[in-house]
C-alpha positions as CSV (number, residue, x, y, z in Angstrom):
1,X,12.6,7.2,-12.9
2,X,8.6,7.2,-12.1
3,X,7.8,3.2,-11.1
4,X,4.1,1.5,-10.8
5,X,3.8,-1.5,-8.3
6,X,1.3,-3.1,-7.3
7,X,1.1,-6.3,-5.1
8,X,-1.6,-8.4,-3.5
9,X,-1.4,-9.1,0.3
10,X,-3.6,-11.6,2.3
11,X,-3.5,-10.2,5.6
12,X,-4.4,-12.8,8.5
13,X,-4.7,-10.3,10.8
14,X,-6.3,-7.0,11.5
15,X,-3.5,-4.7,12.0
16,X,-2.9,-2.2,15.3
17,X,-3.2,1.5,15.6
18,X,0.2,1.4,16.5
19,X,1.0,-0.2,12.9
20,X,-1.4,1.6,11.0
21,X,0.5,4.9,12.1
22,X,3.7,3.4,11.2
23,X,2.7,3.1,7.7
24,X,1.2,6.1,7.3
25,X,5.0,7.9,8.6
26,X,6.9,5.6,6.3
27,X,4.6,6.6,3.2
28,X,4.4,10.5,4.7
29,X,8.1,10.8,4.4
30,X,8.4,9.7,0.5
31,X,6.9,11.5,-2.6
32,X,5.4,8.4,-4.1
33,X,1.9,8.0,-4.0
34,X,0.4,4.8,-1.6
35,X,-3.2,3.5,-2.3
36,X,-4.6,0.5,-0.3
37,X,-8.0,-1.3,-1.7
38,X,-10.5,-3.8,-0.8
39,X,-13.8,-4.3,-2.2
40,X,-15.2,-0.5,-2.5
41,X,-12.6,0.8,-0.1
42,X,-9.6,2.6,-1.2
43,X,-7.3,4.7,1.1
44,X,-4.5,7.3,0.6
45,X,-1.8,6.5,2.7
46,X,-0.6,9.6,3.2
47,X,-4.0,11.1,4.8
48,X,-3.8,9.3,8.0
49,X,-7.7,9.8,9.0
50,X,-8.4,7.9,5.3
51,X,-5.9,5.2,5.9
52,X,-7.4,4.9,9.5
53,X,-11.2,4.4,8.2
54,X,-9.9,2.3,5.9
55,X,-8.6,-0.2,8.4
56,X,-11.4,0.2,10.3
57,X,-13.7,-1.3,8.0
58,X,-11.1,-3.9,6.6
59,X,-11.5,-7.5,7.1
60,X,-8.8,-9.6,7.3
61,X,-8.1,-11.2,4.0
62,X,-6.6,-9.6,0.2
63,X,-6.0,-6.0,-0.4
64,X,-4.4,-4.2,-3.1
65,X,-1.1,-2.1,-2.5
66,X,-0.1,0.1,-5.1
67,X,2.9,2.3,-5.1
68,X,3.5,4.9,-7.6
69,X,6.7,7.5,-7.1
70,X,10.4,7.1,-7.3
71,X,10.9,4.8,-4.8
72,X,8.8,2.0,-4.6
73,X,11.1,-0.6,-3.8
74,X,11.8,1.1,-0.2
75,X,8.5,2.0,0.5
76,X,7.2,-1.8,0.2
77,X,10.1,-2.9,2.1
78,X,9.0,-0.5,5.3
79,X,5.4,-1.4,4.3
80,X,6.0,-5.1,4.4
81,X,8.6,-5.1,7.6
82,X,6.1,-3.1,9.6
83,X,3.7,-5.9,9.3
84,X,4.8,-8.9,8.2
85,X,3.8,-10.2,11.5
86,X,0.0,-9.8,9.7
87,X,1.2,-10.6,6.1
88,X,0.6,-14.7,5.3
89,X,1.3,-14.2,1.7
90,X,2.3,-11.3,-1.3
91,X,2.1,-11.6,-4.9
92,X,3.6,-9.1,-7.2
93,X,0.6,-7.9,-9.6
94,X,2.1,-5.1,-12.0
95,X,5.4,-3.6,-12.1
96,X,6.1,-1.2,-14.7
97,X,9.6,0.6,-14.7
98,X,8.2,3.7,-16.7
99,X,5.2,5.4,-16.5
100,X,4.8,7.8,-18.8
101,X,3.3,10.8,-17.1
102,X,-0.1,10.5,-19.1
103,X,-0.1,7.3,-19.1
104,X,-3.4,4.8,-17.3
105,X,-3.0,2.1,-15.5
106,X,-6.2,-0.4,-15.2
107,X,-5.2,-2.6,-12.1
């Protein structure tokens, strides 16, 4: 069943290369679909040179994950273990169980 997640993260830290590639392997690997946002920013984690300019231009502070696939449970759990050294706090924002496949989503 398609799931919608969405969480709020306050980073405290600006996140490594090495960590940044991590992510984008752990998302790469699933068929779900992994945005990050900040302010006017927005990056697909899947297209490592867009999650990399994201990240480049991201100050520490909140950012918006959303996770929208099949297995969006698993995917925050890498997501989160790969940097909860960086992570000071995550709120759940929107979780809906099914998405219809027309169906929009204003976050």
């Amino acid at each position: 069943m398609r799931q919608i997640h969405s969480y709020q993260i306050h980073l405290s830290n600006s996140i490594t290369l090495e960590h940044i590639i991590q992510i984008h392997q752990d998302v790469a690997e699933h068929a779900s679909d992994v945005y990050l946002y900040q302010g006017d920013q927005i990056a697909d984690a899947k297209q490592l040179p867009n999650l990399l300019s994201f990240f480049m231009v991201k100050e520490a502070g909140d950012l918006l994950l959303i996770i929208d696939g099949v297995d969006v449970e698993e995917i925050y759990n890498k997501i989160v273990d790969c940097c909860n050294e960086y992570i000071s706090h995550v709120q759940l924002r929107y979780k809906d169980e099914a998405v219809h496949e027309h169906a929009s989503v204003v976050l």
